[in-house]
C-alpha positions as CSV (number, residue, x, y, z in Angstrom):
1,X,-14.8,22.3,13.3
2,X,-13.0,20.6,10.3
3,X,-13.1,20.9,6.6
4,X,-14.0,18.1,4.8
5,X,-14.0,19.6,1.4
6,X,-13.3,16.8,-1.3
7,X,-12.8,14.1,1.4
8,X,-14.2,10.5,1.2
9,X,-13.9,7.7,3.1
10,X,-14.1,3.6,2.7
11,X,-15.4,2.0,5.5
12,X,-15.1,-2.1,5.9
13,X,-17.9,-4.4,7.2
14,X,-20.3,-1.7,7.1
15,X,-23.4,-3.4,7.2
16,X,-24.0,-3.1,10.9
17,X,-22.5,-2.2,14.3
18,X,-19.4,0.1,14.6
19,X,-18.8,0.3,10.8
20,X,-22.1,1.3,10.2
21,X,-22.1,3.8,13.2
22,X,-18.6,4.9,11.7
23,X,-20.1,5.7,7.9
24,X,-22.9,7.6,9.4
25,X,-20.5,10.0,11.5
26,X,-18.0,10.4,8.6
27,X,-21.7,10.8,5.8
28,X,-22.4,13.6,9.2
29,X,-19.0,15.3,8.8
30,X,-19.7,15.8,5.3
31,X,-17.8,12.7,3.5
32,X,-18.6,10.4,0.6
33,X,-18.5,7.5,1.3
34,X,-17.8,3.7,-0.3
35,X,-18.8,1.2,2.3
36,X,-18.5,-2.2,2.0
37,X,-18.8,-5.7,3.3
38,X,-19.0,-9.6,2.1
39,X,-22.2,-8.5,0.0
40,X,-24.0,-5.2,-0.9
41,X,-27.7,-7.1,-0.4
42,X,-26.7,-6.4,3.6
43,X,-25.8,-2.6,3.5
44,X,-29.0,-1.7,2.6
45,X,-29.6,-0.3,5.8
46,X,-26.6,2.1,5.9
47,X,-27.2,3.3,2.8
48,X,-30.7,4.7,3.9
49,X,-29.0,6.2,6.8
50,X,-26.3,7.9,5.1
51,X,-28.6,8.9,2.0
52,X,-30.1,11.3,4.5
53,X,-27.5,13.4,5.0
54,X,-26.7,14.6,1.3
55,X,-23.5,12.8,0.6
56,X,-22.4,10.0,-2.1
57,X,-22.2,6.7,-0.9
58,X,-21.0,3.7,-3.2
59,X,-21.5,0.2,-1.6
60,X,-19.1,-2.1,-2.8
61,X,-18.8,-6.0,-1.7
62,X,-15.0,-6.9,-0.5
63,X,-13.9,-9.5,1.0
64,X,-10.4,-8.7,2.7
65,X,-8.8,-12.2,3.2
66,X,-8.7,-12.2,-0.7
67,X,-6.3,-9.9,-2.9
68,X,-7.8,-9.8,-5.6
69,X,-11.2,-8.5,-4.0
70,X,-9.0,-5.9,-2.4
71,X,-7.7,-4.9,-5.6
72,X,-11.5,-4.7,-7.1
73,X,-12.7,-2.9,-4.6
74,X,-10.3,-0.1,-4.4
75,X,-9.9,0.5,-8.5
76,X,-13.7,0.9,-8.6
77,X,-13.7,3.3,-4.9
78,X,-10.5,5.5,-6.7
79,X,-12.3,5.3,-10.0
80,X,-15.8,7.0,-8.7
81,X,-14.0,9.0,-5.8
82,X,-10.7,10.3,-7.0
83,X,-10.3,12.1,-3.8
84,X,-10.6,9.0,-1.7
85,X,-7.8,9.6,1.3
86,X,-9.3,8.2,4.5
87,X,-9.7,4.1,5.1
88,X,-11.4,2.5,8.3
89,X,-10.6,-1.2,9.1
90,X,-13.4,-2.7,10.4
91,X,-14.2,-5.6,9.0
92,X,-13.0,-8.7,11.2
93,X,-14.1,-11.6,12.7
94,X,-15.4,-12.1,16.6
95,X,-13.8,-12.9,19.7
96,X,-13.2,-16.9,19.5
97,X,-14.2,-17.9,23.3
98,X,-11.2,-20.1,23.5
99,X,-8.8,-21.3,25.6
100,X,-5.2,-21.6,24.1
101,X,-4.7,-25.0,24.4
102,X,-7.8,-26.1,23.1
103,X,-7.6,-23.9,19.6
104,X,-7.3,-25.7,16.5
105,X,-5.0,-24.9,13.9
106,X,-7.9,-24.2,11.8
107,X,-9.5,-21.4,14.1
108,X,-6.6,-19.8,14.8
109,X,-5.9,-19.4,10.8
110,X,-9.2,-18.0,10.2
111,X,-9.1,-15.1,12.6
112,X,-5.7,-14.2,11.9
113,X,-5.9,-14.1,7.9
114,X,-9.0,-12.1,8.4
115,X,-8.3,-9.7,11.0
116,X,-4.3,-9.2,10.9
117,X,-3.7,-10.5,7.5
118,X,-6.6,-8.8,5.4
119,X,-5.9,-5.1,7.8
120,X,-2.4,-5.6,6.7
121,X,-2.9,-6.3,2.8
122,X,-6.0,-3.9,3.0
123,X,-4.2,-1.0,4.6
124,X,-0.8,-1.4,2.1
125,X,-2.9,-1.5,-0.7
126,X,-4.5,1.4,-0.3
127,X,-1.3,3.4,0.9
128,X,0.0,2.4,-2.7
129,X,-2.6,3.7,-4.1
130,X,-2.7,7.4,-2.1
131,X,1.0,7.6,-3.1
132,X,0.5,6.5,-6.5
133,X,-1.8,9.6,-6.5
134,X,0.6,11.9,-4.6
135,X,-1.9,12.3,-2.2
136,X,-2.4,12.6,1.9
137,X,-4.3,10.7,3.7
138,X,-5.0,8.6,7.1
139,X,-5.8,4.8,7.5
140,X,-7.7,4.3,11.1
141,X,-8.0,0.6,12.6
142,X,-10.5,-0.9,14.7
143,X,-8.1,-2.8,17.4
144,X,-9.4,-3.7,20.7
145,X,-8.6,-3.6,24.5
146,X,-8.2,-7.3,23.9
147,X,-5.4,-6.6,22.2
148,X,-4.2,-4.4,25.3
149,X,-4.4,-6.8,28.7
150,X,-5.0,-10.5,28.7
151,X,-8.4,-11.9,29.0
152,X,-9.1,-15.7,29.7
153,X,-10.0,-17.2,26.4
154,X,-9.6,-14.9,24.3
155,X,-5.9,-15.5,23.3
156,X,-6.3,-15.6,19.7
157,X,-8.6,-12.7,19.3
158,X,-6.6,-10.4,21.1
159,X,-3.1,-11.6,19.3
160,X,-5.3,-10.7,15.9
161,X,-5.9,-7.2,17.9
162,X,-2.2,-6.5,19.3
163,X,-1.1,-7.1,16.0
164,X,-3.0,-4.2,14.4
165,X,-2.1,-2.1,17.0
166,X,1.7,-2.7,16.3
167,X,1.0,-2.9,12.6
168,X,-0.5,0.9,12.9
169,X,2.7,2.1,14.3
170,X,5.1,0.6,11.9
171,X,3.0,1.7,9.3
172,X,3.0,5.0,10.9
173,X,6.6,5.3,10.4
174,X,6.8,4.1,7.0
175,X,3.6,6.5,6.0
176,X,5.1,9.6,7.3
177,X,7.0,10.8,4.4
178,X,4.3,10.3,2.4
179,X,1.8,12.7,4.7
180,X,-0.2,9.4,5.5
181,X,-1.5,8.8,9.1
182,X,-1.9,5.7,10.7
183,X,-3.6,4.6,14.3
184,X,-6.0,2.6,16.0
185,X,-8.8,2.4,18.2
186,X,-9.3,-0.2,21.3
187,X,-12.5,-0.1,22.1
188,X,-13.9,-2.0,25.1
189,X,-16.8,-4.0,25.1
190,X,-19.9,-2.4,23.1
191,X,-22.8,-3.1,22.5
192,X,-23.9,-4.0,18.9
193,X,-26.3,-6.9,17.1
194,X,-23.3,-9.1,17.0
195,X,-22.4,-9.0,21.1
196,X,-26.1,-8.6,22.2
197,X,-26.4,-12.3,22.5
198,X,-23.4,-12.4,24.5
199,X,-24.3,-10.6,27.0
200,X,-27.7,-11.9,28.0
201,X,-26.1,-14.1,30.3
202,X,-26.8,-11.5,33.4
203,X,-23.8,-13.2,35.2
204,X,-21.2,-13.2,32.8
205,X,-22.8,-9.7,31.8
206,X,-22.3,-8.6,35.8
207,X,-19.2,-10.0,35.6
208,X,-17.9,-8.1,32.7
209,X,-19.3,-4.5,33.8
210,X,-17.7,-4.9,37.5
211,X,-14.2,-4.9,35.2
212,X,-15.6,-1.2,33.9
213,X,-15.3,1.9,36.4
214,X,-18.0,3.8,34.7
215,X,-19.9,0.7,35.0
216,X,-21.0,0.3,31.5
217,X,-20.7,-0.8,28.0
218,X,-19.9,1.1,25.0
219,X,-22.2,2.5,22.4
220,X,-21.1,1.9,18.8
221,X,-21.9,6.0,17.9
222,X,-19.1,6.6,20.4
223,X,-16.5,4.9,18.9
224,X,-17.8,6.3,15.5
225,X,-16.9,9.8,17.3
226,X,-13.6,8.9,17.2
227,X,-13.4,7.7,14.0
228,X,-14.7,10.8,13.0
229,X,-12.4,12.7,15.0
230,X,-9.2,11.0,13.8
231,X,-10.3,11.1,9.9
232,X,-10.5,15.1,10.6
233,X,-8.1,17.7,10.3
234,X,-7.9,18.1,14.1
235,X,-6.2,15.1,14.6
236,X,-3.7,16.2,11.7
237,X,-0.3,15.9,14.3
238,X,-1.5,12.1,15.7
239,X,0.2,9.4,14.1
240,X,0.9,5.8,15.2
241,X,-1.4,6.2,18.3
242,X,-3.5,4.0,19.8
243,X,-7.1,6.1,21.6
244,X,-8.9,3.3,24.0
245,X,-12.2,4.2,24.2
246,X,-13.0,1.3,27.4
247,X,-14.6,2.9,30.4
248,X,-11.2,3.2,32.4
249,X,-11.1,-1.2,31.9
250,X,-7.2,-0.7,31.1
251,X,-6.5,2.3,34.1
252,X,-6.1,-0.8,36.1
């Protein structure tokens, strides 16, 4: 369906969930692949799953709220992978089940610098580098409907989200010249390790669903199809776009 010839892709916070669900449909479309997250000790399991499918994978740890580990990482992913065009922003911190008012300074710091801070410093540094090289490429970020609609207590979570969202269009425009593409992807609520606890609550799990027409949550290999589908050369023309992948939640 797509060539992937001398493609490779980095994928953040790959260790489990929709980033490792990403780097296994990217290692299936034929890419190499440098995953990463906070350490390599807890990729372990994505590396057996990609090894399987006869690509190169380097796992690299990176921690995106600090330059300098951003800088490491992509020197050594350039380095082994000269042909490195395609970056996934995953790596980010949960929902903070919050009310406004009742955020501290403190938690509202730490999701921002992670999730719109270290997307922002993560995705411009690795533009730099693909024009540096002269090279086309496409940056995909994982947003959220949260950053779509308003949800109760969730305010600083979806702000984080909304501005990625934003951030992929104005990079988007800026990118263009350079044959770079830029866009995100809201999913709605799926189910991974990390949200399995919060939904064994069967009221607040009920309650959640009866927002969803087709009546269920997502599964991370479905977002991963569109991560897979936008790093490909049949999204080549789709810049700046935002694909919401949430059951019909937003239709309303």
């Amino acid at each position: 369906m797509f060539s992937t010839k001398n493609k490779a892709a980095l994928i953040t916070g790959a260790s489990y969930g929709i980033g490792q669900a990403s780097s296994i449909a990217l290692a299936q479309a034929g890419f190499d692949l440098v995953i990463t997250d906070l350490n390599t000790d807890s990729l372990n399991q994505t590396i057996e799953k990609i090894k399987v499918h006869g690509v190169k994978v380097l796992p690299l740890p990176l921690d995106i709220t600090i330059q300098e580990s951003i800088d490491q990482a992509l020197l050594k992913a350039f380095e082994i992978f000269p042909y490195l065009n395609t970056l996934v922003n995953n790596a980010g911190l949960p929902s903070l089940r919050k009310l406004a008012i009742d955020t501290s300074r403190l938690e509202w710091d730490n999701i921002i610098n992670t999730n719109l801070t270290g997307t922002f410093f993560m995705s411009t540094s690795f533009a730099r580098q693909l024009i540096k090289n002269k090279q086309s490429g496409s940056i995909i970020q994982l947003a959220s409907t949260h950053g779509l609609v308003g949800f109760q207590g969730a305010s600083t979570y979806g702000v984080s989200k909304a501005g990625i969202i934003h951030l992929s269009k104005m990079l988007a425009i800026e990118l263009a010249p350079h044959q770079i593409r830029v866009n995100s992807i809201a999913p709605g609520t799926t189910f991974t390790e990390s949200r399995a606890p919060s939904l064994e609550d069967p009221v607040r799990k009920a309650e959640m669903l009866n927002r969803v027409p087709l009546g269920r949550f997502a599964q991370s290999d479905e977002i991963a199809g569109a991560v897979a589908y936008l790093a490909s050369d049949l999204a080549s023309f789709i810049t700046g776009q935002t694909l919401t992948l949430d059951g019909g939640l937003t239709v309303y």
